[in-house]
Backbone as CSV, one residue per row, in Angstrom:
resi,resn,N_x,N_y,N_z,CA_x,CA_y,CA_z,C_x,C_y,C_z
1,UNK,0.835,-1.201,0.000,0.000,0.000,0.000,0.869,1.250,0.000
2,UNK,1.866,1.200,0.633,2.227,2.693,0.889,3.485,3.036,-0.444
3,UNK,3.466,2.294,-1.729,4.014,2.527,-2.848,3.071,3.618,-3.461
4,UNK,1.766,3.289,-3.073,0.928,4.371,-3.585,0.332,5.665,-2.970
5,UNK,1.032,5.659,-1.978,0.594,7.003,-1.242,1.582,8.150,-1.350
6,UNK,1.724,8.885,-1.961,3.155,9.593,-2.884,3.957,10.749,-1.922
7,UNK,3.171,11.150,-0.644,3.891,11.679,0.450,4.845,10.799,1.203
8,UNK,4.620,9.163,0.809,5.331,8.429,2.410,6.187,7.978,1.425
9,UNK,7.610,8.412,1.893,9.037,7.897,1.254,9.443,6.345,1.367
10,UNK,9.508,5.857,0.649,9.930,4.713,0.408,11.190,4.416,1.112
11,UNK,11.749,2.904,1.840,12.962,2.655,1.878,14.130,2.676,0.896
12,UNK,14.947,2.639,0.682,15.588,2.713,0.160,16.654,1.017,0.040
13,UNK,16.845,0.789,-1.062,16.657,-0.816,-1.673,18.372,-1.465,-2.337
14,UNK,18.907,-1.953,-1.519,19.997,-1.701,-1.750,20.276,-3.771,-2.202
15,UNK,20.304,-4.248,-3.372,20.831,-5.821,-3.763,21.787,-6.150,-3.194
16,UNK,21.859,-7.424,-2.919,23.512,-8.098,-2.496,23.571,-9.239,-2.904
17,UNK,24.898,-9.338,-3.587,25.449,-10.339,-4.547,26.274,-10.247,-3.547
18,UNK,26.518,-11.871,-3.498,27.913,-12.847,-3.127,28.865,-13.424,-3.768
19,UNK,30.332,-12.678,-3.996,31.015,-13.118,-4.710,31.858,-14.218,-4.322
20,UNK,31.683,-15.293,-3.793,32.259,-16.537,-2.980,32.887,-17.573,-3.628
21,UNK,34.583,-17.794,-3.468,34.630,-18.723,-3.906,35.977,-18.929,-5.393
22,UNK,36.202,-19.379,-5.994,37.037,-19.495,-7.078,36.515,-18.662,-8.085
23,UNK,37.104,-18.329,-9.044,36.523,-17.480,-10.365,37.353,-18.640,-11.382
24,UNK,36.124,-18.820,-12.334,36.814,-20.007,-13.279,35.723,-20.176,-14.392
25,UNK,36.022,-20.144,-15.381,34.776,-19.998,-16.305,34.102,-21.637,-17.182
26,UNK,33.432,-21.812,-16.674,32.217,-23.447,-17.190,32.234,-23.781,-16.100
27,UNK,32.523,-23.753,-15.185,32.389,-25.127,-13.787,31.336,-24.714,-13.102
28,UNK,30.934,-25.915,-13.122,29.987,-26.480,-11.903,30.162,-26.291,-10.809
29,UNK,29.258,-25.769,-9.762,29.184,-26.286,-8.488,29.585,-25.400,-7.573
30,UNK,29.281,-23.551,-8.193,29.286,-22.297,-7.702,30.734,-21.867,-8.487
31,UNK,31.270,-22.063,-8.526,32.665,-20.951,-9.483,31.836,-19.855,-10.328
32,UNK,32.537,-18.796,-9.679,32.230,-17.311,-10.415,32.680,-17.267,-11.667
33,UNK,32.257,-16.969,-12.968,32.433,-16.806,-14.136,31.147,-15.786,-14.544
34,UNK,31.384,-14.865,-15.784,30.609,-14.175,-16.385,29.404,-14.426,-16.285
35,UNK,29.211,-15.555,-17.283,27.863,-16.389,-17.322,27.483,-17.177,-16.677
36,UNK,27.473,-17.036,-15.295,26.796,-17.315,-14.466,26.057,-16.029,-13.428
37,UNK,27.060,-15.197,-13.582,27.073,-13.906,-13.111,25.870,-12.803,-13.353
38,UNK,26.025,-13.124,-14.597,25.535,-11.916,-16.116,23.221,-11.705,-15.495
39,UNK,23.015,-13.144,-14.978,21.214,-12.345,-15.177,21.358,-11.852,-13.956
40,UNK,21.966,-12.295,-12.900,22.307,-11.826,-11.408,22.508,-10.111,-11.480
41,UNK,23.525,-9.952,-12.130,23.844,-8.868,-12.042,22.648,-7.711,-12.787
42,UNK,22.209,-8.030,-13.750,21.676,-7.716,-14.678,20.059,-7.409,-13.554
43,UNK,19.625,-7.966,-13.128,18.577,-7.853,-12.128,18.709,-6.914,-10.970
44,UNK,20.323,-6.917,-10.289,20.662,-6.194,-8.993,20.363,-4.680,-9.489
45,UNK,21.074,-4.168,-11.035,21.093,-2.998,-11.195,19.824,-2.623,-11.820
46,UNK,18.795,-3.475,-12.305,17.993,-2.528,-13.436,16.401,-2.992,-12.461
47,UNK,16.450,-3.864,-12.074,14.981,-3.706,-11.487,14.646,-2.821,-10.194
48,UNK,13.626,-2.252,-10.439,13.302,-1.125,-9.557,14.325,0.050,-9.308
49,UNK,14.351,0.893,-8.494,15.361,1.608,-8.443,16.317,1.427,-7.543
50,UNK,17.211,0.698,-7.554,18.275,0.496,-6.278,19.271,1.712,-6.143
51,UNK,19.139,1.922,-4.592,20.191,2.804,-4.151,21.525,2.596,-4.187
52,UNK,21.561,1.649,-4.618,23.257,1.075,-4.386,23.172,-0.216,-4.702
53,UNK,24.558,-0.867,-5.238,24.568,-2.437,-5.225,25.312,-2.839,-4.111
54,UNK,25.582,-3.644,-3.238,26.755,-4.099,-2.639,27.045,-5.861,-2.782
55,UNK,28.375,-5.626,-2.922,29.222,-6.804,-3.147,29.488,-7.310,-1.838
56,UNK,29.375,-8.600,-1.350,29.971,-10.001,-0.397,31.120,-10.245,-1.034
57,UNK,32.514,-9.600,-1.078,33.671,-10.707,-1.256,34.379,-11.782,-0.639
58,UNK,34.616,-12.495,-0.827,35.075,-13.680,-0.154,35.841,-14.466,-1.313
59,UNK,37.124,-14.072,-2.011,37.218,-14.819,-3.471,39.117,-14.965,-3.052
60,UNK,39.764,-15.835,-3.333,41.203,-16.344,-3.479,41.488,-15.963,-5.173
61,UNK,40.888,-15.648,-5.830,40.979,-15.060,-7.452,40.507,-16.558,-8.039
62,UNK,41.623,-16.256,-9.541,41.242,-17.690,-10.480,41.238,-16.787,-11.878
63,UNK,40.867,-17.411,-12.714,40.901,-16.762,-13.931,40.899,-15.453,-14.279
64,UNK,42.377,-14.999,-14.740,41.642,-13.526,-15.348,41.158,-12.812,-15.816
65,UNK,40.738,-13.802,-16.870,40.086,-13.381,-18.030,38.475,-13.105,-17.560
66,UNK,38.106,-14.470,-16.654,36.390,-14.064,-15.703,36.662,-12.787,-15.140
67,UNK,37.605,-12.391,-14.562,37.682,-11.697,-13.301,37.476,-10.083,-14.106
68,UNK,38.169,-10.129,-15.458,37.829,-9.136,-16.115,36.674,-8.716,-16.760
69,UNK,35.936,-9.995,-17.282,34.661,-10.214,-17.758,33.744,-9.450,-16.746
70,UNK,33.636,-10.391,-15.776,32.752,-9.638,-14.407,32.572,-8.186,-14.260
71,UNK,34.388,-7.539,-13.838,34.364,-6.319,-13.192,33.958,-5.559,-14.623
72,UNK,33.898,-5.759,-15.832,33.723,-4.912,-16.593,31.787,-4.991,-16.869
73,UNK,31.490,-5.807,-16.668,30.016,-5.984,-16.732,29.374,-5.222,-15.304
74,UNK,29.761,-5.436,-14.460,29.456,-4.535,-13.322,30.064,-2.848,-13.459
75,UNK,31.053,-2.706,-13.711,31.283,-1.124,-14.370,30.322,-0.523,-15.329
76,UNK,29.869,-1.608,-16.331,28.434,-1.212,-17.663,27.885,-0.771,-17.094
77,UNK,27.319,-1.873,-16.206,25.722,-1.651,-15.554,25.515,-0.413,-14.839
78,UNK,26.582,-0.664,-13.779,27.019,0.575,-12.947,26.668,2.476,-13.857
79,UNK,27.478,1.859,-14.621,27.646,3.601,-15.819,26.225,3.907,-16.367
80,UNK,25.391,2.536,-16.855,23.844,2.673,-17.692,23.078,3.006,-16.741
81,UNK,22.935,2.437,-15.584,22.101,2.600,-14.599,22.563,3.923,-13.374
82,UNK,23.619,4.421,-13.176,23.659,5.579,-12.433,23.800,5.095,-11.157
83,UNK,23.824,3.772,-10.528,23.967,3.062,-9.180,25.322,2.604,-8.774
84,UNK,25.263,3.502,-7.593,26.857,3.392,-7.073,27.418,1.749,-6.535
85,UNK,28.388,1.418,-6.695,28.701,-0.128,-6.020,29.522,-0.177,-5.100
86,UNK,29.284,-0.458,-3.864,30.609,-0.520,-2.375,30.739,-2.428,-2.604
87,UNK,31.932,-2.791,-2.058,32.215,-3.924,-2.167,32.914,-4.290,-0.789
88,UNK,32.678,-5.155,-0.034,32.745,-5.671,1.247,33.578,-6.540,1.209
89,UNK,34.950,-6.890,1.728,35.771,-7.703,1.925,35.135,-8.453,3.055
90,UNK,34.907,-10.073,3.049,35.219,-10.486,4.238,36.907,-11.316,4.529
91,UNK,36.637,-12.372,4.484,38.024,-13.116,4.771,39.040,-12.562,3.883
92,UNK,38.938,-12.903,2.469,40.161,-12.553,1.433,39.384,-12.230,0.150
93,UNK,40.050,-10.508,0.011,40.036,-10.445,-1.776,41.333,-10.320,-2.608
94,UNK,41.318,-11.704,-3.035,42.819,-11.747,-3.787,42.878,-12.294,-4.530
95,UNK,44.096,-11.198,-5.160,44.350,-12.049,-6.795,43.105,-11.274,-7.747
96,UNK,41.967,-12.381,-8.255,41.176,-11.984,-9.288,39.860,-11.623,-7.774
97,UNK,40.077,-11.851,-7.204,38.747,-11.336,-6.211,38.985,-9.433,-5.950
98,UNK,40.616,-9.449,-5.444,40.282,-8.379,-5.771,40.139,-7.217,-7.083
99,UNK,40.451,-7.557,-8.003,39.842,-7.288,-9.397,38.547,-6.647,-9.322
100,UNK,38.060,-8.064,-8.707,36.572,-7.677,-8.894,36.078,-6.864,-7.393
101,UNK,36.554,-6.927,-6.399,36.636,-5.360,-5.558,36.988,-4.122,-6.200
102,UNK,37.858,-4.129,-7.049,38.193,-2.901,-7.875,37.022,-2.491,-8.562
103,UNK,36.244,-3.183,-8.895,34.950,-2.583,-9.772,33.988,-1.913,-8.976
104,UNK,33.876,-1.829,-7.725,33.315,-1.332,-6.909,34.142,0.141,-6.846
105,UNK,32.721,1.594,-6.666,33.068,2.915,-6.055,33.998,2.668,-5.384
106,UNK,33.492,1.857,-3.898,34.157,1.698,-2.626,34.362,0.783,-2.341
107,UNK,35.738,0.403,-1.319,35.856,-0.997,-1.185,36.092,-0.961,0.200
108,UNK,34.988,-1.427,1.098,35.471,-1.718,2.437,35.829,-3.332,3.196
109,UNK,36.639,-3.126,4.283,37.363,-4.268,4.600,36.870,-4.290,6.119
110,UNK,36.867,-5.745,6.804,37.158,-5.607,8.583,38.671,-5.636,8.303
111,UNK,39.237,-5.399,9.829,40.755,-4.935,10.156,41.314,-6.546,9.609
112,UNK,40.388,-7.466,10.207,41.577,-9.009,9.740,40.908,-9.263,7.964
113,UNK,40.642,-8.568,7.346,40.436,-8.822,5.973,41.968,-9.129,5.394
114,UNK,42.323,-9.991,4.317,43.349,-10.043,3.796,42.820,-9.536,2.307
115,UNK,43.998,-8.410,1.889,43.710,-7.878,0.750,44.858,-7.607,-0.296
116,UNK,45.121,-7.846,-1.892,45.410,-7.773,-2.285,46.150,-8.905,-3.515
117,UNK,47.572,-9.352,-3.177,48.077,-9.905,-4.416,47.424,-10.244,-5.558
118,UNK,48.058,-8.761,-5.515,48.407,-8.298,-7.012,49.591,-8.507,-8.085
119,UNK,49.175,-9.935,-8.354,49.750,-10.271,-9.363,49.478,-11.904,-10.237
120,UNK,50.278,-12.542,-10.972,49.627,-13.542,-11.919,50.516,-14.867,-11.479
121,UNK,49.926,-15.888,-11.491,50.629,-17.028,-10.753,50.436,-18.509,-11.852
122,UNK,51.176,-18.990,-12.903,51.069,-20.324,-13.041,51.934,-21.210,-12.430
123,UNK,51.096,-22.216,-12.159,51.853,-23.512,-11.261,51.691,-24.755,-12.088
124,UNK,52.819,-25.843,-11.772,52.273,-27.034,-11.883,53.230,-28.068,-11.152
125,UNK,52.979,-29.199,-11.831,54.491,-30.239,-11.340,55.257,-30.867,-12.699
126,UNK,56.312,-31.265,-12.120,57.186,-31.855,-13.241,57.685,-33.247,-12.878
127,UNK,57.247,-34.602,-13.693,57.217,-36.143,-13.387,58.142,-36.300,-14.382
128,UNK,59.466,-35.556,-14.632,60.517,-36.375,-15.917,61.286,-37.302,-15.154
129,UNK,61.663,-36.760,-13.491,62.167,-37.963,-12.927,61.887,-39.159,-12.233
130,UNK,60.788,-38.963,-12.039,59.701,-40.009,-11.680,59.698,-41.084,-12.743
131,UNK,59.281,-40.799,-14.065,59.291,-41.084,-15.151,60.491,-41.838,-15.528
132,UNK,61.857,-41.658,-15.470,62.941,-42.085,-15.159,63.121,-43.197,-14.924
133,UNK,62.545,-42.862,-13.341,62.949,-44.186,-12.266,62.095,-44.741,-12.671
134,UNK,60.628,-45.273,-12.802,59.654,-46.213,-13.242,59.954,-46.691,-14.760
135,UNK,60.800,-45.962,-15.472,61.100,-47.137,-16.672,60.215,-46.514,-17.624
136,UNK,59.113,-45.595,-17.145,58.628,-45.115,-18.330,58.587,-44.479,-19.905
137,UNK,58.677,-44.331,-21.169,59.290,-43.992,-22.535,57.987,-42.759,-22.487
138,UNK,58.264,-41.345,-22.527,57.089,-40.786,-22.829,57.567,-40.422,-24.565
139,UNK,56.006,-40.639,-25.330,56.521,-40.791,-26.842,55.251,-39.799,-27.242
140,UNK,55.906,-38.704,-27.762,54.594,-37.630,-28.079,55.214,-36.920,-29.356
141,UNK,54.058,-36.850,-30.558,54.194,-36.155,-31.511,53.619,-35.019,-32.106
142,UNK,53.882,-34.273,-32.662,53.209,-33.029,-32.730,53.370,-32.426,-34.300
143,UNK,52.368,-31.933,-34.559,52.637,-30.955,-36.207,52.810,-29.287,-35.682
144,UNK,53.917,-28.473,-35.771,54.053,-27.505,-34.709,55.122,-27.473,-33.706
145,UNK,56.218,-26.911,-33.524,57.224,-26.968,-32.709,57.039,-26.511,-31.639
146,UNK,55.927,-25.903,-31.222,55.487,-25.055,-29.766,54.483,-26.006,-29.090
147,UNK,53.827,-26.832,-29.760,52.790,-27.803,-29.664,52.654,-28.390,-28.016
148,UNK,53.917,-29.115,-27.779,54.250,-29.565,-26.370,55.075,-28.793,-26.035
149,UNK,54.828,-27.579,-25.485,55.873,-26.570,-24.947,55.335,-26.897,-23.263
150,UNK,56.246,-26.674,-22.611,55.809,-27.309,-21.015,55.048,-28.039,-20.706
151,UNK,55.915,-29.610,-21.255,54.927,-30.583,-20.984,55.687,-30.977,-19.458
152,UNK,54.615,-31.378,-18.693,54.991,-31.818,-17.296,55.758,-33.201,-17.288
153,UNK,55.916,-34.219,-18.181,56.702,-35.338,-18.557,57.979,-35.199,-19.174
154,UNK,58.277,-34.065,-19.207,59.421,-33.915,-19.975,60.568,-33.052,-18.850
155,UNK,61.611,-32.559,-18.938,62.713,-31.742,-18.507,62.121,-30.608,-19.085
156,UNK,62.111,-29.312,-18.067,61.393,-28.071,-18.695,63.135,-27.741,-18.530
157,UNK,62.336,-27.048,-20.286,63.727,-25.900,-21.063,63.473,-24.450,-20.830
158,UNK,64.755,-23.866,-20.734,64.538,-22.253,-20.813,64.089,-21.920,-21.867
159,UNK,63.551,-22.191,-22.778,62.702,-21.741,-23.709,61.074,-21.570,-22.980
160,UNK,61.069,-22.669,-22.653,59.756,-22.740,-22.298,59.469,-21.832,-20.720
161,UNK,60.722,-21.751,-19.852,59.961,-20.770,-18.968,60.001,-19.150,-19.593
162,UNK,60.442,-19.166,-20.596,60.390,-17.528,-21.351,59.333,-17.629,-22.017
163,UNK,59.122,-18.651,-22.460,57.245,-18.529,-23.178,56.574,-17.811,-22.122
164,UNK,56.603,-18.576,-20.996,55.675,-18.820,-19.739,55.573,-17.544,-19.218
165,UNK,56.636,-16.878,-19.024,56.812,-15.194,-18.423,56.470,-14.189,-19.325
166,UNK,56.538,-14.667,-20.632,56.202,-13.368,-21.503,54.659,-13.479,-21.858
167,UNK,53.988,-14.832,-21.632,52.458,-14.596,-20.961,51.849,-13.939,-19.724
168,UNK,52.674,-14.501,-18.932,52.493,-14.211,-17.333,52.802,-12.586,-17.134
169,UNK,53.853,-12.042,-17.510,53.920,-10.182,-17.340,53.123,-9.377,-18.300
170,UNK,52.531,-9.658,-19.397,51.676,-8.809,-19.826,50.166,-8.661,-18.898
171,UNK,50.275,-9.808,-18.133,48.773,-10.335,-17.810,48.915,-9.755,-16.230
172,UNK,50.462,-9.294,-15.772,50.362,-8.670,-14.731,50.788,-7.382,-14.857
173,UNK,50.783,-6.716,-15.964,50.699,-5.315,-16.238,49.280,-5.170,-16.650
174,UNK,48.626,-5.744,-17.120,46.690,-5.713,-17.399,45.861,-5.696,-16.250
175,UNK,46.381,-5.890,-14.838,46.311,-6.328,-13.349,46.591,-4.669,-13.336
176,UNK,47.581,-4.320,-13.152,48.172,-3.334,-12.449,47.493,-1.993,-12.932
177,UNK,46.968,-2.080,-14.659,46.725,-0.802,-15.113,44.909,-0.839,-14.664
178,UNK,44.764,-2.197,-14.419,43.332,-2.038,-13.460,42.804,-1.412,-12.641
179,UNK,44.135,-2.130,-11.932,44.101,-1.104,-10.199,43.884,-0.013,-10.023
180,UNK,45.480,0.627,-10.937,45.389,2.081,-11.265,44.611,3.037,-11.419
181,UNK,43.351,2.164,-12.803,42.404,2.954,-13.075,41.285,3.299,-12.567
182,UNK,41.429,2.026,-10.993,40.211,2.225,-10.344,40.157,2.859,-8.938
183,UNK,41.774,2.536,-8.713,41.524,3.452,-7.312,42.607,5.238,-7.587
184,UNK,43.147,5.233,-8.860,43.485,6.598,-8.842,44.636,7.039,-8.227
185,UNK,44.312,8.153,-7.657,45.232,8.680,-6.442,44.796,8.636,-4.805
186,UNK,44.159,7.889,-5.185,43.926,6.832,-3.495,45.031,5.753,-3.592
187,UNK,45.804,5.274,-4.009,46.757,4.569,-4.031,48.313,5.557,-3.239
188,UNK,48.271,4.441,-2.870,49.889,5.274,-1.851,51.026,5.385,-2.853
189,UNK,51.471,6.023,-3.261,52.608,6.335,-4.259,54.009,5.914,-3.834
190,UNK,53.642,5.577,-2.734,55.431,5.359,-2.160,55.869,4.174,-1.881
191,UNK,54.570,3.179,-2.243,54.564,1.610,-2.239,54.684,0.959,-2.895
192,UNK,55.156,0.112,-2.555,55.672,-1.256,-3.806,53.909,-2.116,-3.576
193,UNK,52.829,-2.052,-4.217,51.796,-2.780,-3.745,51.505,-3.753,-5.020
194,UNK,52.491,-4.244,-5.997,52.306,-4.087,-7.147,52.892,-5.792,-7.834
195,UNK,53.242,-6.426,-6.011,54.456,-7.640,-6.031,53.274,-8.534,-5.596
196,UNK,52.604,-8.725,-5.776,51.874,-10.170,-5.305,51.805,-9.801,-3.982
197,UNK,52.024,-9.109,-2.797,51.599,-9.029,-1.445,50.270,-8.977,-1.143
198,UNK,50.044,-9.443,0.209,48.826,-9.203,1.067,48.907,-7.977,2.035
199,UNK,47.646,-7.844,2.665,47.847,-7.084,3.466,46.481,-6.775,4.198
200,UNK,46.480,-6.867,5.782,45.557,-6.988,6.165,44.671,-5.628,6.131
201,UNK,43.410,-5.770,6.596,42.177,-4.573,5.830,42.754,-3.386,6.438
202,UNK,43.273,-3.140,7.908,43.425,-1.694,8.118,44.459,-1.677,7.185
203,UNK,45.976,-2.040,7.068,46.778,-1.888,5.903,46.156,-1.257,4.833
204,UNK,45.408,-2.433,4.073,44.765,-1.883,3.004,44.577,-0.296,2.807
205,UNK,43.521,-0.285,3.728,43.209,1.025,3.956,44.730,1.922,3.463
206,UNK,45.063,2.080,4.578,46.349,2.957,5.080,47.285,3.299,3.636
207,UNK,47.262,2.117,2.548,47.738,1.887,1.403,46.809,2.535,0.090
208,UNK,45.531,2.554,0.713,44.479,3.203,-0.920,44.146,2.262,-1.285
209,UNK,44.341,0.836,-1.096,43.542,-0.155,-1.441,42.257,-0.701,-1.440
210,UNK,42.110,-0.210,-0.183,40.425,0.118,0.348,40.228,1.439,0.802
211,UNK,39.089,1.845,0.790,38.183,2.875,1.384,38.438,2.993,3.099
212,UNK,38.083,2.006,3.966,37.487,2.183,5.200,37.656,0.857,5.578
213,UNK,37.251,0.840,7.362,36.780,-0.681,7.968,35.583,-0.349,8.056
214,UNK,34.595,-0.762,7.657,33.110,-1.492,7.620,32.815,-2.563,7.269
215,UNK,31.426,-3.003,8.048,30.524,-3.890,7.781,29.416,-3.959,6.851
216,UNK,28.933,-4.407,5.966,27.896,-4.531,5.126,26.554,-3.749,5.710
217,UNK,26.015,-4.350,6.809,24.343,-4.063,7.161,24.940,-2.443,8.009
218,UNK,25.881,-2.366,8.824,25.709,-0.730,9.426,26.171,0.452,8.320
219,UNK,26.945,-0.211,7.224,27.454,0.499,6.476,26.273,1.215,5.487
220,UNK,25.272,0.368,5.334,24.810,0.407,4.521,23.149,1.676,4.848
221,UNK,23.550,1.069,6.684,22.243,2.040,7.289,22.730,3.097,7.599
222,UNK,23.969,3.337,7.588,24.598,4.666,7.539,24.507,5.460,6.605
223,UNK,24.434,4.744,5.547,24.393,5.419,4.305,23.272,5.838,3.329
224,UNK,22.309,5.279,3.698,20.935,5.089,3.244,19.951,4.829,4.319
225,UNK,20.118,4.844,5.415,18.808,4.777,6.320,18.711,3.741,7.474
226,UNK,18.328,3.733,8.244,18.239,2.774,9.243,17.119,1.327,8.847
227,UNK,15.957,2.300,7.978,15.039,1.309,7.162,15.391,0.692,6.067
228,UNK,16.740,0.987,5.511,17.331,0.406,4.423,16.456,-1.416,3.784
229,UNK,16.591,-1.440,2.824,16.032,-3.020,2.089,17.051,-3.927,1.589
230,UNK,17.824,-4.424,2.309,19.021,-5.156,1.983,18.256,-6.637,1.147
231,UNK,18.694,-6.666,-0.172,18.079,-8.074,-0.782,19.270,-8.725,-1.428
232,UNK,19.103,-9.999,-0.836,20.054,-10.809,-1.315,19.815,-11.119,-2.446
233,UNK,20.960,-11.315,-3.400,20.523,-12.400,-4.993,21.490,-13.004,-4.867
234,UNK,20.746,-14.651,-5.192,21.778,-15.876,-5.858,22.021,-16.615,-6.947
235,UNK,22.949,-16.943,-6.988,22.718,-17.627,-8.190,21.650,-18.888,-8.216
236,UNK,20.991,-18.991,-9.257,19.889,-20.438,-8.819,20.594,-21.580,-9.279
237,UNK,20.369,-22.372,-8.658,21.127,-23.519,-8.646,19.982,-24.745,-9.904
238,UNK,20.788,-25.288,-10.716,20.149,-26.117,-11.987,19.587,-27.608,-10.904
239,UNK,18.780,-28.206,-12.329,18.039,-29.246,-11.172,18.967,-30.498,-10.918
240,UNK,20.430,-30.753,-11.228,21.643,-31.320,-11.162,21.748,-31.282,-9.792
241,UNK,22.348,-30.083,-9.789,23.136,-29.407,-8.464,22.272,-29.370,-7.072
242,UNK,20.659,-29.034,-7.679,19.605,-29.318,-6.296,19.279,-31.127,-5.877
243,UNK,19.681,-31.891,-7.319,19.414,-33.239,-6.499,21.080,-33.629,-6.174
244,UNK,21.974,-33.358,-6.231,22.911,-33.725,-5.676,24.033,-34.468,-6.652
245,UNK,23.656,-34.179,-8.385,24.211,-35.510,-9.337,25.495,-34.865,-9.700
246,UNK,25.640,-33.878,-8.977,26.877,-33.004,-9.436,28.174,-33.044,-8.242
247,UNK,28.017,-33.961,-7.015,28.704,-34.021,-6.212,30.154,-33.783,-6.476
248,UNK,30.554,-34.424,-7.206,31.949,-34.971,-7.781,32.922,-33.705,-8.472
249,UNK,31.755,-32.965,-9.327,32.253,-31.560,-9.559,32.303,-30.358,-7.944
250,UNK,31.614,-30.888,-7.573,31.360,-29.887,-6.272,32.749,-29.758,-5.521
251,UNK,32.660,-31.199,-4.786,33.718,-31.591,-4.508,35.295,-31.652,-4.942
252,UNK,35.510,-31.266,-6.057,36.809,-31.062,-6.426,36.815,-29.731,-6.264
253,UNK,35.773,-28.855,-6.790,35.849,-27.089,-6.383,36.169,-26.798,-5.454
254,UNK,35.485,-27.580,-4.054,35.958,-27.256,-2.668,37.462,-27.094,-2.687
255,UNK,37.882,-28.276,-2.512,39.172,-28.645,-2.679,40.130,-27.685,-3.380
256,UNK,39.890,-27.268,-4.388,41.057,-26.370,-5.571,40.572,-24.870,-4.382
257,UNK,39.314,-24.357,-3.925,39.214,-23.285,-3.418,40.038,-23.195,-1.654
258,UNK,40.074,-24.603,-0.971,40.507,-24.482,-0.155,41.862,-24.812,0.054
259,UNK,42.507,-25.192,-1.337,44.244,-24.948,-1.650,44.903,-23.520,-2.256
260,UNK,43.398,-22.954,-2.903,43.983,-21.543,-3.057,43.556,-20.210,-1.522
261,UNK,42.742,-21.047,-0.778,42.550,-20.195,0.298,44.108,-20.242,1.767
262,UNK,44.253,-21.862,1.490,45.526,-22.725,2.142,46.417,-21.034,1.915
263,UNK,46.794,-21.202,0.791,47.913,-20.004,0.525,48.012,-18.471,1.057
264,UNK,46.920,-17.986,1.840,46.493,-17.108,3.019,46.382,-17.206,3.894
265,UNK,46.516,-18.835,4.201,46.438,-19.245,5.707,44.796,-19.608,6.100
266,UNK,44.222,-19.536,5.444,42.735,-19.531,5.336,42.020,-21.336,5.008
């Protein structure tokens, strides 16, 4: 009723998306990617009039290419629609999580938030001596001389870790001119913040990395009202994932998210 009574002010309606978790694009079983992202988001900013969006981070990164996808689809929306975005650190935004904190106006942290590394990481293992000792012949052919470039069965060549770096530093100068462009001259000029480090939320702060220490719900009644309309959106889950036939994918996600959380101590 009182939508239609044109003296009594409305609350003020603020969405919340949860960014939780790995960023990785096709997987099953919650991993943040674009398209999974895309009607979520697409709903937070354009239905009704929202005062604001706010972001749940909670992300160890993962793909950069999602992480760019995302923050640039939330910058669109953001620019078409005129709705400001604060983004909430809880445990860790790092790597590609914080990326996607960067797409946010504001980025607030609690004091034990871990924030940052900023920068690009490939890993793997190497079984040539394993391979060795078990007697194994690895026999691989290729049309293409780059074809098997860092194969994990083989002795890695300095060729191949110069492939590897001259992927890896463009992709952490595409990182850096991110940052740049999003936090400005809120960035501390006299810091090296630019090496893969962490740093806990007051840090952050103190550095231009974040805004402030806040919480989501007081932050938000501070800012918009004590009657504020905090609405959650999720992703909906397919009828796979609600009967349970997707375990197996689930379960390995955990796992890869709680070896990239391992690496924060988390």
């Amino acid at each position: 009723m009182r939508r239609f009574i044109p003296f009594l002010k409305s609350p003020a309606v603020v969405p919340v998306i949860r960014l939780q978790g790995l960023i990785a694009a096709g997987r099953p079983g919650g991993a943040l990617n674009d398209a999974a992202l895309a009607p979520l988001l697409e709903r937070a900013f354009t239905r009704g009039k929202p005062a604001a969006v706010a972001l749940a981070i909670n992300c160890p990164g993962g793909s950069p290419v999602q992480s760019s996808l995302i923050a640039a689809r939330i910058r669109r929306l953001a620019a078409e629609t005129d709705v400001p975005v604060h983004a909430f650190v809880e445990d860790l935004a790092a790597s590609g999580g914080y990326w996607l904190a960067c797409a946010a106006d504001r980025i607030w942290v609690d004091e034990s938030s871990l924030v940052g590394s900023i920068g690009v990481i490939s890993s793997g293992f190497g079984f040539a001596e394993a391979m060795a000792r078990l007697g194994v012949e690895r026999r691989v052919q290729t049309a293409g001389r780059s074809k098997s470039w860092n194969d994990p069965f083989l002795p890695q060549k300095p060729e191949d870790v110069a492939r590897l770096r001259a992927i890896l530093e463009p992709l952490h100068q595409t990182f850096i001119a991110q940052v740049r462009a999003r936090r400005g001259d809120r960035l501390d000029a006299t810091a090296d913040l630019f090496n893969a480090d962490v740093w806990l939320g007051a840090q952050a702060v103190r550095l231009g990395l974040a805004d402030g220490v806040a919480h989501l719900v007081p932050k938000m009644k501070e800012l918009f009202g004590d009657k504020v309309r905090l609405v959650p959106l999720g992703q909906r889950r397919s009828l796979a994932q609600r009967l349970g036939l997707q375990l197996a994918d689930a379960t390995a996600l955990a796992v890869e998210e709680r070896l990239a959380g391992a690496r924060y101590g988390l």
